[in-house]
C-alpha positions in Angstrom: 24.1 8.2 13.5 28.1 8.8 14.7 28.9 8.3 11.0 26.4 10.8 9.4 26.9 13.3 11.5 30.9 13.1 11.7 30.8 13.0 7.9 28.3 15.8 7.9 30.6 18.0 10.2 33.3 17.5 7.7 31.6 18.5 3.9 29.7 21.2 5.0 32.2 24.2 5.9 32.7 22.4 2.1 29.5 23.1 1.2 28.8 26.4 2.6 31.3 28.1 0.3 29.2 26.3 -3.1 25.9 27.5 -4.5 23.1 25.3 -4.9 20.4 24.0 -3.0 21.0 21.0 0.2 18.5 17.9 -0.9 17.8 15.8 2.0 16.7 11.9 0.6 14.6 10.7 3.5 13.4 12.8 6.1 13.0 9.9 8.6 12.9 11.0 12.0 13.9 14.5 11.2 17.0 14.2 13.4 19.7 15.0 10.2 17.8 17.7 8.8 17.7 19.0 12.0 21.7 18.6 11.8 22.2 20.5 8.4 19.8 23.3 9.4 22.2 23.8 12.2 25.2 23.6 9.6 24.0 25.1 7.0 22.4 28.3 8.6 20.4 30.0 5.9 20.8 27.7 3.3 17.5 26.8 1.4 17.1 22.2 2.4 14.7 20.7 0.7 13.9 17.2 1.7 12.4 14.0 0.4 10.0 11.6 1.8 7.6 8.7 1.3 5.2 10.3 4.4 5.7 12.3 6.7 6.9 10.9 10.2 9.5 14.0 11.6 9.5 15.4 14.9 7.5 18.5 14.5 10.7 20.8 15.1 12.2 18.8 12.5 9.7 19.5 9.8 10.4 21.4 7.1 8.7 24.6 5.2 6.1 22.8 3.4 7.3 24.3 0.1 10.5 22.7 1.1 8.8 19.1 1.7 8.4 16.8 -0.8 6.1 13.5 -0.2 5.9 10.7 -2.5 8.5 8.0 -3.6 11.7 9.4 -3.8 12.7 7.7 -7.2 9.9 9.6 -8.5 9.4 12.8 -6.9 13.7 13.1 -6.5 13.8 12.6 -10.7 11.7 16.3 -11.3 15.1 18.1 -9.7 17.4 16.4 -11.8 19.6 19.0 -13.5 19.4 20.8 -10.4 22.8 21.5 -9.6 22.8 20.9 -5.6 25.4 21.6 -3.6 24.8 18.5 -1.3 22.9 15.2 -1.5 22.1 14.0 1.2 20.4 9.9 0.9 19.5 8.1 4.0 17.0 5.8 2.6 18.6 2.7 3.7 16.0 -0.5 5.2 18.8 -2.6 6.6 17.3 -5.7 4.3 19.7 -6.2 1.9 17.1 -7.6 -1.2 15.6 -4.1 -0.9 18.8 -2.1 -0.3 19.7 -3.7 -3.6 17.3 -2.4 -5.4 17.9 1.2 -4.2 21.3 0.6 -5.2 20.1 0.0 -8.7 19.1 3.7 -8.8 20.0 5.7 -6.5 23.3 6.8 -7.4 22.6 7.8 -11.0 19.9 10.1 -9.5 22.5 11.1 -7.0 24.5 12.3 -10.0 22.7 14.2 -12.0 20.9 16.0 -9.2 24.9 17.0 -8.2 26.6 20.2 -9.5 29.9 19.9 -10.4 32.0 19.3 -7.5 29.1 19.2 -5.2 29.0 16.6 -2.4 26.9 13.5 -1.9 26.4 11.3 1.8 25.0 8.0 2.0 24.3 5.4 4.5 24.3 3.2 1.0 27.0 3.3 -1.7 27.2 5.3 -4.7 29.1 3.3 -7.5 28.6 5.7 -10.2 31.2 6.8 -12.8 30.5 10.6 -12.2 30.9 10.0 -8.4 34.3 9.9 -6.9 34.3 8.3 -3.5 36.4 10.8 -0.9 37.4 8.9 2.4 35.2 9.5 5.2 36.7 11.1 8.8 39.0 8.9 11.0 35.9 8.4 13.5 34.1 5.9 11.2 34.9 2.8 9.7 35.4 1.7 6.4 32.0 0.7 4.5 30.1 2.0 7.3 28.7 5.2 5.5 30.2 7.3 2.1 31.2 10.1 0.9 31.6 11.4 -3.0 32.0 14.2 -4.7 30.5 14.6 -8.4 33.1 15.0 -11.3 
């Protein structure tokens, strides 16, 4: 959670100056979207998620909630053009993480503008996705950071 956030702090005074939507790739506990919304003051967040399971202070504007699997319901925005991508959709079992990792970052890319940011707790090896080192405070390989090209 030290990672996300520290990484968070950095890209979004980045962020703030770009147009484009903030996509939010697993709402989880709502505790990051929570985070941006406090970051990103203003700026429209629309977030992603098999069900719904967020705090209810964390829950987003139901036109700004999207339920369903992400691979899916993530694929209608392609094109776009967010600012920020941000994926925490991460299990922790690495036969499953794999398989995110098999298409994850090529959604990643093409629902990026130009020079927009993307944050994940897994990595983006893409070839439009330049990996930017993360703050001092976390560790290599711990959580990334990329910006689309």
């Amino acid at each position: 959670m030290t990672a996300q956030r520290d990484i968070l702090d950095q890209v979004c005074p980045e962020v703030a100056k770009m147009e484009g939507l903030v996509l939010e790739l697993g709402l989880g506990n709502g505790r990051t979207f929570h985070h941006l919304r406090e970051r990103l003051p203003g700026r429209r967040i629309v977030v992603f998620d098999r069900a719904l399971g967020a705090h209810a202070s964390s829950i987003p504007e139901a036109e700004n909630l999207v339920l369903g699997e992400i691979r899916e319901t993530a694929s209608r925005f392609i094109g776009i053009d967010a600012a920020l991508v941000h994926a925490d959709i991460g299990t922790g079992y690495d036969d499953r993480d794999a398989v995110t990792s098999t298409w994850l970052p090529d959604l990643i890319a093409r629902l990026l503008r130009v020079g927009g940011i993307a944050v994940s707790g897994t990595p983006l090896d893409h070839p439009l996705l330049q990996r930017l080192p993360p703050p001092p405070s976390v560790p290599a390989d711990r959580y990334f950071v990329c910006r689309r090209v």
